[in-house]
TORTI-427672 format. One record per residue (C-alpha): chain; x, y, z. Coordinates in pm, 1 decimal. Layout:
REM TORTI-427672
A,X,Y,Z
...
This chain:
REM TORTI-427672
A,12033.3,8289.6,7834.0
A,11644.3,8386.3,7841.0
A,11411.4,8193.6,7593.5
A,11323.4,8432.5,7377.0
A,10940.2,8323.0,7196.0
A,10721.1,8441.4,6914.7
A,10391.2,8577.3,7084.5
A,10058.5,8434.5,6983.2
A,9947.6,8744.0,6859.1
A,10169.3,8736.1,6585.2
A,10187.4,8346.9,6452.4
A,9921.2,8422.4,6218.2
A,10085.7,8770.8,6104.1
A,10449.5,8607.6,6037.3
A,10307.4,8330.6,5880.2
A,10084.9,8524.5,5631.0
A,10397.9,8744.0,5552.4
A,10639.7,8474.2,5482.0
A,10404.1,8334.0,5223.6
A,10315.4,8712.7,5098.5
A,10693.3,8755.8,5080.6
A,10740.2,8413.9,4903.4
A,10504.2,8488.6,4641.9
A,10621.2,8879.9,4571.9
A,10986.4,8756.0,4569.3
A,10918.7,8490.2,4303.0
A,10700.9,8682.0,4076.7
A,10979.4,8946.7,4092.5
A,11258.3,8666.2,3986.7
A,11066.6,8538.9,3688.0
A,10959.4,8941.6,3537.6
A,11226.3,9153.7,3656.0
A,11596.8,9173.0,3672.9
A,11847.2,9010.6,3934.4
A,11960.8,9371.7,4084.3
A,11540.0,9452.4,4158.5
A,11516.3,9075.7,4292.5
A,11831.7,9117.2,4510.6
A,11675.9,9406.0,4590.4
A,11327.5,9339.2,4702.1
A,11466.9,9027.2,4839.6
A,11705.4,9228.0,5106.9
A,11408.5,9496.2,5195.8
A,11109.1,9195.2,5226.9
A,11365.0,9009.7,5438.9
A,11471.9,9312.8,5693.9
A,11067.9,9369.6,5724.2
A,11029.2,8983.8,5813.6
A,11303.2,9035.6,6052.4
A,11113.9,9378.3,6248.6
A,10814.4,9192.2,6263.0
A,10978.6,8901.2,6396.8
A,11126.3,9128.7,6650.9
A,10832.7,9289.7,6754.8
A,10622.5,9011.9,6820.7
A,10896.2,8853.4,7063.8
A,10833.4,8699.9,7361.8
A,11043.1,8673.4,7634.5
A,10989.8,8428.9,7877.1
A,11022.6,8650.7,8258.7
A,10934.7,8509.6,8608.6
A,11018.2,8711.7,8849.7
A,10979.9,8632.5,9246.7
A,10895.2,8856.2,9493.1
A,10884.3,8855.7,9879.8
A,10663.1,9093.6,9868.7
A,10278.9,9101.1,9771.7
A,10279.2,9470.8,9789.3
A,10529.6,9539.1,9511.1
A,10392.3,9667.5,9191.3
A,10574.1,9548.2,8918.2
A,10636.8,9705.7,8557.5
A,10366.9,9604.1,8372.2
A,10547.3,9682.4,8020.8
A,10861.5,9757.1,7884.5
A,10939.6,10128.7,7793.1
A,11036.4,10433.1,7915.2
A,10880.9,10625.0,8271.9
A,10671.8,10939.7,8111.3
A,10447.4,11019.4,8401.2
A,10464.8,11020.5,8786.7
A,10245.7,11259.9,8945.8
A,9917.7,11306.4,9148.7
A,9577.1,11340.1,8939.3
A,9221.7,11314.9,8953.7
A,9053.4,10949.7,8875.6
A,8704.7,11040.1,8742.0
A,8618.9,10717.8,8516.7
A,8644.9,10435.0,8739.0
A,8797.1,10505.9,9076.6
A,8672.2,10886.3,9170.9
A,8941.3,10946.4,9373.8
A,9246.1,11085.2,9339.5
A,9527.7,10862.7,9258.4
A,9906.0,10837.6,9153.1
A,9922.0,10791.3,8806.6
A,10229.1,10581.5,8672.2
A,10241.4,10600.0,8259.3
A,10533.6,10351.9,8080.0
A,10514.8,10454.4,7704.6
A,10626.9,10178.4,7458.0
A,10791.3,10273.0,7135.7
A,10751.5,10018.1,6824.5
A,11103.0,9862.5,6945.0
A,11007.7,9753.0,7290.1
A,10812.2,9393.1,7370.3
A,10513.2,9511.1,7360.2
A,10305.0,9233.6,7590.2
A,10164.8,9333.2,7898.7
A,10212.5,9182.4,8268.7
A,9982.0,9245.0,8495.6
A,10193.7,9420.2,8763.7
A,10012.1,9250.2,9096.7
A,9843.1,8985.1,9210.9
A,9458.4,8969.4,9341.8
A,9109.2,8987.7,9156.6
A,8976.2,9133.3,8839.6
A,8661.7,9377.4,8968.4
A,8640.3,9502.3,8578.8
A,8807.7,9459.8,8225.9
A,8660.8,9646.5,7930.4
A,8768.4,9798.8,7641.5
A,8657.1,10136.1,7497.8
A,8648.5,10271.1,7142.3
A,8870.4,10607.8,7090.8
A,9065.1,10848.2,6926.0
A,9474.5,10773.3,6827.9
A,9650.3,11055.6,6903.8
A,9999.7,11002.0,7003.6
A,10025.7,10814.6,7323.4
A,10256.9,11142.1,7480.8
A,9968.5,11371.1,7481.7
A,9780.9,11381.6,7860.7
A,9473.8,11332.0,7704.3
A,9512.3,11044.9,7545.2
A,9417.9,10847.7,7836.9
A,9088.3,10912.5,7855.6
A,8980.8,11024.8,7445.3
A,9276.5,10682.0,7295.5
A,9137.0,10367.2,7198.6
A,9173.9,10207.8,7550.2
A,9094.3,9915.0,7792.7
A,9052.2,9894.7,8163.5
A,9175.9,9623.1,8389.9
A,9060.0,9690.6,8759.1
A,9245.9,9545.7,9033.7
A,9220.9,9414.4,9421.8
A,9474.9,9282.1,9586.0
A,9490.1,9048.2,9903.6
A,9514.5,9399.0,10075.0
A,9132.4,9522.3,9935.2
A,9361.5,9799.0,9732.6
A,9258.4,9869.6,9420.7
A,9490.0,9920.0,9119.8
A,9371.7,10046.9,8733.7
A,9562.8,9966.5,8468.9
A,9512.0,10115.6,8121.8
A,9610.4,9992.1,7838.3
A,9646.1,10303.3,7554.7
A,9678.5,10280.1,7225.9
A,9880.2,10536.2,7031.2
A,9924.5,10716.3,6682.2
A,10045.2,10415.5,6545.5
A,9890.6,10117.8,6759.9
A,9527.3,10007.4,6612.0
A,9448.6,9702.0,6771.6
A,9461.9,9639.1,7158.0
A,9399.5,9291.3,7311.0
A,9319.7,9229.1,7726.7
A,9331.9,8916.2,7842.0
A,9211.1,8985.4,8160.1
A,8820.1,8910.6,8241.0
A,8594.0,9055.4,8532.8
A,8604.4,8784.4,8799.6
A,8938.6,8618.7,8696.7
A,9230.9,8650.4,8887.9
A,9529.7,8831.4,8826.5
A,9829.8,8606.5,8857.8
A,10182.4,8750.8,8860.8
A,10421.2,8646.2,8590.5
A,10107.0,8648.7,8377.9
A,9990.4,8864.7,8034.4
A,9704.0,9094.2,8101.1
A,9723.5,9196.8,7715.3
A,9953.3,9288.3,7399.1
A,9903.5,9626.4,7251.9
A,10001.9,9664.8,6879.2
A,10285.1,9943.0,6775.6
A,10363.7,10223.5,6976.2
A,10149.4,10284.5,7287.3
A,10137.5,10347.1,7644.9
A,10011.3,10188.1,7982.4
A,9855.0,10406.5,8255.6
A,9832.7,10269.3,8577.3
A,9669.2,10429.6,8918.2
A,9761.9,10412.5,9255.2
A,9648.8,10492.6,9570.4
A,9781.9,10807.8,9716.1
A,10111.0,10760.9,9974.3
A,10236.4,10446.3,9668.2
A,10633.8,10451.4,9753.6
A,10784.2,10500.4,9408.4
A,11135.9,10316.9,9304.4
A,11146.2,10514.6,8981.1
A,11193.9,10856.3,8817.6
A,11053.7,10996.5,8522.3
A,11273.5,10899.8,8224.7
A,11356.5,10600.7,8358.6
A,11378.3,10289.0,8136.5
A,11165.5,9983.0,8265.1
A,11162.9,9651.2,8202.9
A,10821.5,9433.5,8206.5
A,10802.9,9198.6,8483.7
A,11128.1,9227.3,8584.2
A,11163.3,9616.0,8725.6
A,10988.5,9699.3,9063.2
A,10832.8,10018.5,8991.4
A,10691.9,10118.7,9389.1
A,10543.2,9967.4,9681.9
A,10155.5,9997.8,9786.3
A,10143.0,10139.2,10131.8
A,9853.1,9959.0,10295.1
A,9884.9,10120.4,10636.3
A,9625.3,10391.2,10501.0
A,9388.9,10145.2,10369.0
């Protein structure tokens, strides 16, 4: 059986809901009647549970034999696979790979391979819902630019959505990008972009459900580099 953890990012949260929940539930016991207690007590308790949930964290190591696999860097569901235009950071064009997370998936992010940080920043935005196109470049968003061994370069966006207010990258300019590692945790629904080089070999299809750090989502080809 996997270990199953609570996340860092959301110690603080539980905690300050279990005593928010203590103190509504016992105020409600000494003014109101047992069926409103019983109650409050059943809905406070299944809204302890959901944040519970999504704040897990599951521990995932995953081994590979090869340092050209790109692994899922989130859990969710494939929305995008096709060809587009870079113009932010890369200025090429690229293969853009979107996973969109709904509030019911972990929502921590791996970072999906190994090498050096070039850039990590985070940029102030809109929240429309993480389906739209455009919400990769006009979302709340931060960028986590990638070299591998292999002098490719990967991006990775983390989006936030309609729902999602808060993201957090863990990832620094200059670090390195370690496999089996967090790169960030993105708050409620949301949605992670990443871009590949042209001629990637993709082991997925649109609609596709992904896990994070466990599915192999392609293979860099670094014949054209």
């Amino acid at each position: 059986m996997k270990r199953v953890r609570i996340h860092r990012e959301g110690r603080t949260i539980i905690i300050f809901l279990v005593l928010l929940i203590f103190i509504i539930n016992v105020a409600i016991y000494l003014t109101s009647p047992h069926w409103v207690f019983a109650v409050t007590l059943v809905i406070t308790a299944i809204l302890l549970c959901f944040v519970t949930f999504f704040f897990r964290n599951p521990v995932r190591i995953l081994e590979v034999d090869d340092p050209n696999f790109i692994i899922a860097p989130a859990d969710g569901r494939v929305v995008v696979i096709e060809e587009t235009d870079e113009n932010e950071v890369l200025h090429e064009r690229c293969l853009q790979v979107s996973i969109f997370m709904s509030p019911f998936n972990v929502h921590a992010n791996w970072y999906p391979v190994e090498g050096r940080v070039l850039r990590s920043e985070h940029q102030k935005g809109r929240h429309k819902s993480a389906w739209l196109p455009k919400s990769s470049t006009e979302n709340e968003r931060s960028l986590i630019l990638i070299e591998t061994e292999s002098h490719v370069k990967v991006l990775v966006r983390q989006v936030a959505g309609a729902m999602a207010r808060r993201i957090v990258t863990y990832a620094k300019a200059g670090g390195h990008a370690q496999r089996n590692s967090h790169l960030g945790f993105i708050k409620l629904g949301s949605r992670v972009d990443m871009y590949l080089p042209l001629g990637t070999e993709m082991f997925v299809e649109i609609g596709e459900s992904v896990v994070g750090n466990e599915t192999i989502l392609a293979i860099l080809n670094t014949e054209k580099q």
